[in-house]
C-alpha positions in Angstrom: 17.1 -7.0 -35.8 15.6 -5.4 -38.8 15.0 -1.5 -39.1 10.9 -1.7 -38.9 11.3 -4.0 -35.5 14.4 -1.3 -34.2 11.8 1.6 -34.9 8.7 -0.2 -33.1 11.0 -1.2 -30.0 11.5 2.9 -30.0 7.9 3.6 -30.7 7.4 1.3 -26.9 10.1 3.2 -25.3 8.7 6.7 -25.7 10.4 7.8 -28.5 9.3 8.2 -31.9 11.3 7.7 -34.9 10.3 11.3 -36.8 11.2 12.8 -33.6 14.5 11.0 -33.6 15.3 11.6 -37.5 14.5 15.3 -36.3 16.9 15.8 -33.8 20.0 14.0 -36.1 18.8 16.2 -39.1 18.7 19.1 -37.1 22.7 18.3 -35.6 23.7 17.5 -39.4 22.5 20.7 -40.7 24.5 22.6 -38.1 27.6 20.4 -38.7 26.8 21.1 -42.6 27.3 24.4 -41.7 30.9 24.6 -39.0 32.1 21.6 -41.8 31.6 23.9 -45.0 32.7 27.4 -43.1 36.3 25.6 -41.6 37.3 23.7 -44.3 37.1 26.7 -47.1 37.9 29.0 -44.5 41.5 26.8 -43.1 42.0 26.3 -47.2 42.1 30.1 -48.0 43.7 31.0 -44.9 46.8 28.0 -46.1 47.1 29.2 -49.5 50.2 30.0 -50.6 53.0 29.5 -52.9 54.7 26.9 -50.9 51.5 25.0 -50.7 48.8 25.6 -53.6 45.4 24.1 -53.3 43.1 24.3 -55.9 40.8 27.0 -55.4 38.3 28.4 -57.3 37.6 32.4 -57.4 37.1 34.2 -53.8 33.9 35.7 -54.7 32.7 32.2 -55.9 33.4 30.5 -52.8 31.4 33.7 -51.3 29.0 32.3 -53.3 28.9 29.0 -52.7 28.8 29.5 -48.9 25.9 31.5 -49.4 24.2 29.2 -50.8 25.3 26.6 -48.4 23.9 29.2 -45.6 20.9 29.6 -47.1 20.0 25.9 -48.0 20.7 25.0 -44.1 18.5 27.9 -42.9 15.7 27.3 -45.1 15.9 23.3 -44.3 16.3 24.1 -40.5 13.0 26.2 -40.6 10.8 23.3 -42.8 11.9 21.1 -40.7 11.2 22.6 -37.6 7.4 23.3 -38.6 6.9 20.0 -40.3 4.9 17.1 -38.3 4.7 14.6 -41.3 7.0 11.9 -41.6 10.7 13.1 -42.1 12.3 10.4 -44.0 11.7 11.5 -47.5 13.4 15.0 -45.9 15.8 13.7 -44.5 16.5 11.8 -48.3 17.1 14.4 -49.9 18.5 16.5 -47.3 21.3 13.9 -47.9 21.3 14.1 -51.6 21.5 18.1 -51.4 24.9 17.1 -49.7 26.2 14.8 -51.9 25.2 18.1 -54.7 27.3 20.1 -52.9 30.0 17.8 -52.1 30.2 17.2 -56.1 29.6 20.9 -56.8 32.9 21.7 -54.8 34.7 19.1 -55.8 34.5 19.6 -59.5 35.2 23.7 -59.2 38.0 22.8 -56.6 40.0 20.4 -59.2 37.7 17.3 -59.9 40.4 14.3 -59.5 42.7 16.4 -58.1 40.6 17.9 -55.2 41.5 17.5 -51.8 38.1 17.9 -50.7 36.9 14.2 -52.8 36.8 12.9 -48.6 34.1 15.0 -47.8 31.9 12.6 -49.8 32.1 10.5 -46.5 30.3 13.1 -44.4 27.1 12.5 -46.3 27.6 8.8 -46.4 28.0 8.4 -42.9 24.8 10.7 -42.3 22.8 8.7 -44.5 23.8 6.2 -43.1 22.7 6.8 -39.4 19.4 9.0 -40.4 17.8 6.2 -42.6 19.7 3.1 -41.6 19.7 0.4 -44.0 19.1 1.8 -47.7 20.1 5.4 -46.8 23.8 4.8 -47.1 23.4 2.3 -50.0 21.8 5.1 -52.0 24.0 8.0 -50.4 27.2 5.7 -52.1 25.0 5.0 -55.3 24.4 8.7 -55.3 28.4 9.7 -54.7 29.7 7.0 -57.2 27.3 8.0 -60.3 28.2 12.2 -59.3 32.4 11.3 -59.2 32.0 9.4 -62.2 30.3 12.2 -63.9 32.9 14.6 -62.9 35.6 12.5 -64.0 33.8 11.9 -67.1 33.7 15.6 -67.8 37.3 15.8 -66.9 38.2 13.4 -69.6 36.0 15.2 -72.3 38.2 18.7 -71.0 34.7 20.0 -69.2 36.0 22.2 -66.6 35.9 26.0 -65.3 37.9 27.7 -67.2 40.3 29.1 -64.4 41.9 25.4 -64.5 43.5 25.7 -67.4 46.4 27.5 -65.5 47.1 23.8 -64.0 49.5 21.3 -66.4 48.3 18.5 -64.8 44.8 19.1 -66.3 46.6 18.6 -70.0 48.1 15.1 -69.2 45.1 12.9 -67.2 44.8 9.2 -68.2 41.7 7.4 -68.9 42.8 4.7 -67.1 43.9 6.5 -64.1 40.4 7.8 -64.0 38.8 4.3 -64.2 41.1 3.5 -61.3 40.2 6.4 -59.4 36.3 5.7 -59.8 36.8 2.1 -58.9 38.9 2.8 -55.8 36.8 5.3 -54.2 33.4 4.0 -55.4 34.2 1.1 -53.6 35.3 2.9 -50.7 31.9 5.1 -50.7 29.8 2.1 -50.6 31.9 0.3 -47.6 31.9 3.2 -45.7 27.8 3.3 -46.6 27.8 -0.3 -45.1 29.6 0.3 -42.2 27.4 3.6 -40.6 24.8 1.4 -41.9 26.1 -1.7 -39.5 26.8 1.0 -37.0 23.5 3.2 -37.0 21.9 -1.1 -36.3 23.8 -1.4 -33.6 23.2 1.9 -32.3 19.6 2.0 -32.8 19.2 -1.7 -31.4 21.3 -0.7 -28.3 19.1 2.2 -27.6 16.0 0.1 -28.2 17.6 -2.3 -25.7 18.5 0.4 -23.2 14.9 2.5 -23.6 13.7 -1.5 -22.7 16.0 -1.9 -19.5 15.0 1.7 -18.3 11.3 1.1 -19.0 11.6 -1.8 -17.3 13.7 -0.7 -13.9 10.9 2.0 -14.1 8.7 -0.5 -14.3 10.0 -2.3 -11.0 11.3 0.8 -9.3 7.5 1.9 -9.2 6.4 -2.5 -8.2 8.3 -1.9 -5.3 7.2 1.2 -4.3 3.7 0.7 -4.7 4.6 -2.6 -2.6 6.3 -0.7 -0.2 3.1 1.8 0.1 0.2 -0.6 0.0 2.1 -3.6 2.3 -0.5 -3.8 5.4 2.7 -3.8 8.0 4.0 -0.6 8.4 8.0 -0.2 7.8 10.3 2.4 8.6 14.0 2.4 7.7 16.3 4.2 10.6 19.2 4.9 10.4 22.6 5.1 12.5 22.0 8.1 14.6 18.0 6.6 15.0 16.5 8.8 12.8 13.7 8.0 10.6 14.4 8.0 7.0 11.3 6.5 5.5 8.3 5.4 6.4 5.3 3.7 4.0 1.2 4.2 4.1 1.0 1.5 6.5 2.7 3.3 9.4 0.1 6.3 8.9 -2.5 3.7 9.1 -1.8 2.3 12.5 0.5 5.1 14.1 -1.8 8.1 13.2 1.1 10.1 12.2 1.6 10.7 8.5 4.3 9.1 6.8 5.8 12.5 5.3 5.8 13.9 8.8 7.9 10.9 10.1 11.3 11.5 7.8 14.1 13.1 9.9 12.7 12.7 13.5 14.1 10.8 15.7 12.4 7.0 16.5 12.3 7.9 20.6 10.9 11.0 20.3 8.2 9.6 18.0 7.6 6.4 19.7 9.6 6.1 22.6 8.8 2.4 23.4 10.1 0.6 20.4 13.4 -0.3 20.9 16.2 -1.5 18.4 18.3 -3.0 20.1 16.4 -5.4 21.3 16.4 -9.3 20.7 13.9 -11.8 20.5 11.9 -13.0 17.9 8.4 -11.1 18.7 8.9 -7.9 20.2 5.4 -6.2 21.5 5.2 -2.7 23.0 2.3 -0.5 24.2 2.0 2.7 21.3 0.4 5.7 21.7 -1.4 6.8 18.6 -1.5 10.5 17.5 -5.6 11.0 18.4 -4.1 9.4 21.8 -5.5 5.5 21.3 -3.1 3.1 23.0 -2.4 0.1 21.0 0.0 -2.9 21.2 2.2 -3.1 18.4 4.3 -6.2 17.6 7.6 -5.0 15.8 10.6 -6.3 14.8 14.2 -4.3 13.7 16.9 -6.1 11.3 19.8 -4.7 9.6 19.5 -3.6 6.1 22.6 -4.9 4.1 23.2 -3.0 0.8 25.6 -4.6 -1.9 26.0 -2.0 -4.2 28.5 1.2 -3.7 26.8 4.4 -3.0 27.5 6.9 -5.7 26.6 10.9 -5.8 23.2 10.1 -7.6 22.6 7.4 -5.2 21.9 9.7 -2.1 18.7 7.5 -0.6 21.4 4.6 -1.2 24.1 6.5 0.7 22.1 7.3 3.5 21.4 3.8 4.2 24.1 2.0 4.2 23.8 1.1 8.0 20.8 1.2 8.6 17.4 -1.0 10.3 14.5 -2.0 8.9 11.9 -1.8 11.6 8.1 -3.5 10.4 5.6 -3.0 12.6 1.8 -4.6 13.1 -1.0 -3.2 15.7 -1.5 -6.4 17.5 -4.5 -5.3 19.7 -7.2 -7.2 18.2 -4.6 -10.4 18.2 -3.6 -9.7 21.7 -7.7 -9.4 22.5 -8.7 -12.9 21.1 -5.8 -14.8 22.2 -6.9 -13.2 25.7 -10.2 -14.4 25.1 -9.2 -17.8 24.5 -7.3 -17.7 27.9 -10.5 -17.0 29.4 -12.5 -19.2 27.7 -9.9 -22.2 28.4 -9.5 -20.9 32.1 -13.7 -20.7 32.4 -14.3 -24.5 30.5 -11.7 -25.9 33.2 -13.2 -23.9 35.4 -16.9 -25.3 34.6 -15.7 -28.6 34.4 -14.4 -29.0 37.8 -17.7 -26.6 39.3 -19.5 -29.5 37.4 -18.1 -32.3 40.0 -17.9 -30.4 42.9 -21.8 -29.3 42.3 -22.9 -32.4 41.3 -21.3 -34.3 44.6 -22.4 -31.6 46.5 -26.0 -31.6 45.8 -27.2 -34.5 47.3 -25.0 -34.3 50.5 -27.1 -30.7 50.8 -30.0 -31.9 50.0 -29.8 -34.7 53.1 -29.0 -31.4 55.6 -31.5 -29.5 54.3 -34.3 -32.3 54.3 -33.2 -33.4 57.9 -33.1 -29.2 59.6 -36.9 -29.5 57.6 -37.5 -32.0 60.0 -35.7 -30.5 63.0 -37.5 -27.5 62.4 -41.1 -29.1 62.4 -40.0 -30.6 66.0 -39.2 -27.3 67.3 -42.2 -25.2 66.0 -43.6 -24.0 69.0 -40.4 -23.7 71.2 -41.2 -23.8 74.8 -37.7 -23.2 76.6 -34.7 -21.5 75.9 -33.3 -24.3 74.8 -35.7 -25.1 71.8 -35.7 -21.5 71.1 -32.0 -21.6 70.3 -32.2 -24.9 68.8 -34.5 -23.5 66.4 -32.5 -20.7 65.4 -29.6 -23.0 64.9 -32.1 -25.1 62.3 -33.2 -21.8 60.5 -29.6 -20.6 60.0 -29.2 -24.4 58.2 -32.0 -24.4 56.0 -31.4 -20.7 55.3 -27.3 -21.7 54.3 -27.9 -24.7 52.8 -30.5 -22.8 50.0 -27.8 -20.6 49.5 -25.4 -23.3 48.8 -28.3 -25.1 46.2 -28.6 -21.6 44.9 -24.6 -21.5 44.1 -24.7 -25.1 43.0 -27.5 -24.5 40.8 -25.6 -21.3 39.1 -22.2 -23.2 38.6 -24.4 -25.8 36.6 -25.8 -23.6 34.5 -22.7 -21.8 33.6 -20.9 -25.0 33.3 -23.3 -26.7 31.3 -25.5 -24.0 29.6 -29.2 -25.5 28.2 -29.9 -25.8 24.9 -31.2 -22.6 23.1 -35.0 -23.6 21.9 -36.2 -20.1 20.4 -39.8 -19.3 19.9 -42.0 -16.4 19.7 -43.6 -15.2 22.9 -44.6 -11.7 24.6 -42.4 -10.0 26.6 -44.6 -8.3 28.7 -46.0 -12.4 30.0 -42.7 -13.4 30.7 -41.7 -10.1 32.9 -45.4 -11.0 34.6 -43.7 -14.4 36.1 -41.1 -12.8 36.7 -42.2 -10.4 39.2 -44.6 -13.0 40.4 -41.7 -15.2 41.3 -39.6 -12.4 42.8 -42.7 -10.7 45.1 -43.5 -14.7 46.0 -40.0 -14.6 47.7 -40.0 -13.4 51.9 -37.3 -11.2 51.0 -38.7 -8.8 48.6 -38.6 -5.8 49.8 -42.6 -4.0 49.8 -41.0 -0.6 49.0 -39.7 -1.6 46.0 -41.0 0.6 42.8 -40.8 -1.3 39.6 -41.5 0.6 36.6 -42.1 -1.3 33.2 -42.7 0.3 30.2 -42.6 -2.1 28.1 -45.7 -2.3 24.6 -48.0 -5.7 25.5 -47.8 -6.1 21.7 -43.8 -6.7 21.6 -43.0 -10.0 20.9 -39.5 -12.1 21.5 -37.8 -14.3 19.1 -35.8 -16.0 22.0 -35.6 -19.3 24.2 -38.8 -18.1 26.8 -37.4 -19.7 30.0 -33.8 -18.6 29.3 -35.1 -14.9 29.3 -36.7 -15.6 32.2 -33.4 -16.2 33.5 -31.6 -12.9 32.5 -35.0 -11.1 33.9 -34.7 -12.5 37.0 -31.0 -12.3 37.6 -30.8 -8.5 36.6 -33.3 -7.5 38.9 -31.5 -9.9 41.6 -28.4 -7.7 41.3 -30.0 -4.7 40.9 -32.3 -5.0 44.4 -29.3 -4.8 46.7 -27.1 -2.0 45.6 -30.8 -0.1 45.9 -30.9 2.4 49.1 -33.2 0.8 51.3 -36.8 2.1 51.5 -36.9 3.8 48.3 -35.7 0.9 46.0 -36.1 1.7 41.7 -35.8 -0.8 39.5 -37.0 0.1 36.2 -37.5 -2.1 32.8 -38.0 -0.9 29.4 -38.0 -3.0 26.1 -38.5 -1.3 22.5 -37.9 -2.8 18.7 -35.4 -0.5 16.8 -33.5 -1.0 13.2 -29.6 -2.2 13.9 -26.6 -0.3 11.9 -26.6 -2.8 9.9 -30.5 -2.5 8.9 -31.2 -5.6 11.4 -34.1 -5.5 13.1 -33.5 -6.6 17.2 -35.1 -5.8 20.2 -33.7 -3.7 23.0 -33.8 -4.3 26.7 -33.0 -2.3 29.4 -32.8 -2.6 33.2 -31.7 -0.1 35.3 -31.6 0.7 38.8 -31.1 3.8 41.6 -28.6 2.2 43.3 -24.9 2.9 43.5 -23.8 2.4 40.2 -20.6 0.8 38.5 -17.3 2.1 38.9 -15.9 2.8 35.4 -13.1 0.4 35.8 -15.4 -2.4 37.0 -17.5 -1.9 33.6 -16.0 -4.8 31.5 -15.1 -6.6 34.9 -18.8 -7.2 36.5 -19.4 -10.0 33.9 -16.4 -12.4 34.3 -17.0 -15.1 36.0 -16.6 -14.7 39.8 -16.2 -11.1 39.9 -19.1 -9.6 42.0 -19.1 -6.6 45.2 -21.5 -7.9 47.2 -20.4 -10.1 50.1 -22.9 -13.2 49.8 -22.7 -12.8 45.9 -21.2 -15.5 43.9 -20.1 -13.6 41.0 -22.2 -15.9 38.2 -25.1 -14.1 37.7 -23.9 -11.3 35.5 -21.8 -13.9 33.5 -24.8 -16.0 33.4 -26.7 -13.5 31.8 -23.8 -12.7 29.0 -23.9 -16.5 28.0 -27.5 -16.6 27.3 -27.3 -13.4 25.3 -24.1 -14.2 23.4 -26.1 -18.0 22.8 -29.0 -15.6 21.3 -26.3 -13.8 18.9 -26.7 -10.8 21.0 -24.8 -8.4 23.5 -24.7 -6.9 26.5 -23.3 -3.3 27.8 -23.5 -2.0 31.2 -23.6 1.7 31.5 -25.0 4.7 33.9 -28.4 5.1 34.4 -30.6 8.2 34.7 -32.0 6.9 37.7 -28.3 7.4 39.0 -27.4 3.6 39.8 -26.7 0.9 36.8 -28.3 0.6 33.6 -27.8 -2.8 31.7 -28.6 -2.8 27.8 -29.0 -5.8 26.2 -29.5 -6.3 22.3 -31.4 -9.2 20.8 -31.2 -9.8 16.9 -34.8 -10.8 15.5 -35.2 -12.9 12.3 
């Protein structure tokens, strides 16, 4: 891997090269500075006549640490309050070293200086600030400056406070070659090296910076899949305390998510149960605003791989603990209870179907036969006929009943076939009444109120309305006090929710009323409270509205008794 695709891999992670080249030029100035300060300062402090280094002057050394002072200071403020690109700085930064390096050596004994290694501190910086051709031209650099100051050596160009040294009176040419080739050499293998190893170090953080992006990457895939997962989860652990819990369990508990951590799961939801087996668990759950739900949960043991260390703490903590997931069920648990219902009321209408159909005729022998009887016994003359023709009238009056019933199973069983057309509201309700004052039983004191606009037309099937009409007021008349029966009908057009226009009818009543718990009950099939009732009507009535896409509440009415709201959708 190349320098330019090492530096872009770091531009990805975060990091960008000047501010990297800043941070190493900033830590070589300072190490410029302890490296300079200990070495002179160990040599002066070790001089002595046992062991003699080669030392120039005290006060030049004063000097030249001065200067070495200075330099750093000065470079350390530049480079602090430059934002342009730092590797022509950090270039010469690195030949100001090599300077000084040279400087030193040459007062300090040229090829006899025992500071020549410190030529490798600038090679090894350049190196790792400008990998690549840094160290090549730190080790050019260092090579052509020792040559020169063995080349003044050989021409006797030296401070003159080396004069006091023999050594300086005997050098050989060719020892001097030797030297220049030995440590040339060495400068540029040590430049090749920090270069190889400032590669692999760069690469190996570009590589890292990757990894780390990329577990940031995942660590935040997981949590946002953790947060955004429609079933709720909760993690509990040993002692059944909740440890965590994720969006979805605020959206079906009520209870906030960062409320849940540290409570325990009984006091919180007391009917979920862990230890539990089974393969769907359900439980009744009391939300926070006080809905109850059914919730179908299940609880597993989470099985962690890795060893828990001190920075793993959310690791450590769950090292034995359950996953609980949980669902709100209720709609579920709803439908599949409607298809119950619906499977229990086709078998139901199927056998009502044979039964009504081989009943029918059978009845309508008896009936034709006490219509007969009854003709016979018209104007009874003895006791005898007189009870006879009580006996007839209590057949004919059963045996309607029964076609009645008969006639009610069919039309649940087989409902007719929806035919919609537009006609007036006010006409149909007309037949109605006509029908139900035509009947002996109508009461005279009934008071029907109808407020209801002549203009307002029905998009509906005409004689299936007829239908509900008649059976509301049918169940309505009974529950009435007797003598002061109110039945009143109103009908209006209104805008939906949903913008939709519809028509809504209601019928309502001063009877008794519906018990609150008998609310949803009164229209399943077979349900009724009155004692010749056959519980239909009512779920008559919710077939042919549900057939015209509608619905149908029952409520309390103002009138004090029951108030039936239905809603028709018009095109």
């Amino acid at each position: 891997m190349d320098f330019k695709t090492v530096n872009n891999r770091i531009r990805q992670t975060g990091r960008a090269p000047d501010k990297l080249v800043k941070d190493q030029l900033l830590w070589m100035l300072l190490l410029r500075v302890i490296l300079y300060s200990l070495l002179l300062g160990i040599s002066v402090f070790l001089q002595s006549d046992q062991l003699e280094i080669i030392l120039p002057p005290y006060y030049w050394l004063l000097v030249y640490i001065g200067w070495i002072y200075l330099l750093t200071i000065g470079s350390a403020f530049f480079l602090l309050a430059s934002k342009k690109n730092l590797h022509r700085f950090a270039l010469l930064q690195n030949q100001l070293d090599i300077f000084l390096v040279t400087f030193l050596v040459y007062a300090t004994g040229s090829s006899h200086s025992v500071f020549s290694p410190l030529y490798f501190f600038p090679l090894i910086a350049g190196g790792l600030l400008l990998p690549g051709k840094g160290g090549l031209v730190a080790a050019a650099a260092a090579s052509l400056q020792y040559g020169l100051v063995l080349s003044l050596e050989q021409m006797r160009i030296y401070p003159a406070f080396l004069n006091r040294y023999d050594f300086f009176q005997e050098q050989n040419l060719f020892t001097s070659i030797n030297q220049f080739a030995v440590l040339g050499l060495t400068f540029f293998l040590a430049a090749i090296l920090s270069a190889i190893f400032a590669r692999r170090l760069l690469t190996t953080e570009a590589a890292l910076s990757d990894t780390v992006r990329s577990f940031d990457s995942l660590s935040l895939l997981y949590k946002q899949i953790f947060d955004d997962i429609a079933t709720g989860i909760m993690t509990i652990n040993d002692q059944n305390k909740i440890i965590s819990a994720n969006n979805a369990i605020g959206r079906i508990t009520g209870f906030s998510p960062a409320s849940l951590p540290g409570q325990l799961l009984d006091n919180v939801f007391p009917t979920l149960d862990c230890n539990k087996k089974g393969s769907r668990l359900t439980a009744d759950l009391v939300r926070q605003d006080g809905v109850k739900i059914i919730v179908g949960y299940s609880c597993a043991r989470l099985t962690l791989s890795a060893e828990p260390t001190s920075k793993e703490h959310a690791v450590s903590q769950c090292q034995n603990c359950n996953i609980l997931t949980l669902q709100d069920i209720s709609e579920i648990e709803r439908l599949e209870q409607q298809m119950r219902q619906a499977e229990k009321l086709a078998a139901i209408g199927r056998i009502s179907a044979g039964i009504a159909h081989d009943f029918r005729n059978p009845l309508t022998a008896i009936s034709g036969s006490a219509q007969i009887l009854a003709q016979e016994f018209s104007h009874p003359d003895s006791p005898e006929q007189k009870t006879n023709r009580a006996l007839i009238n209590i057949i004919l009056r059963e045996s309607n009943r029964l076609t009645h019933t008969i006639s009610d199973f069919l039309k649940f069983a087989k409902p007719e076939t929806t035919e919609r057309e537009w006609f007036s509201l006010q006409k149909c309700l007309d037949e109605v009444m006509q029908v139900c004052q035509a009947d002996p039983l109508w009461p005279a004191s009934c008071n029907l109120q109808i407020a209801i606009e002549p203009s307002l037309s029905l998009w509906a099937d005409q004689h299936q309305i007829f239908t509900v009409l008649s059976q509301l007021i049918h169940n309505a008349l009974p529950f009435c006090p007797p003598g002061r029966e109110q039945i009143k009908i109103e009908a209006d057009e209104r805008n939906s929710a949903e913008n939709q226009a519809e028509i809504i009818l209601q019928v309502s009543d001063n009877g008794t009323g519906i018990e609150e718990e008998y609310l949803e009950k009164i229209f399943e099939p077979f349900f009724t409270r009155r004692v010749d009732g056959t519980g239909l009507g009512l779920a008559i009535v919710k077939q042919i509205v549900l057939a015209h896409h509608g619905s149908i509440n029952a409520g309390r009415a103002e009138l004090g008794g029951a108030l039936f709201t239905i809603h028709l959708p018009l095109p």
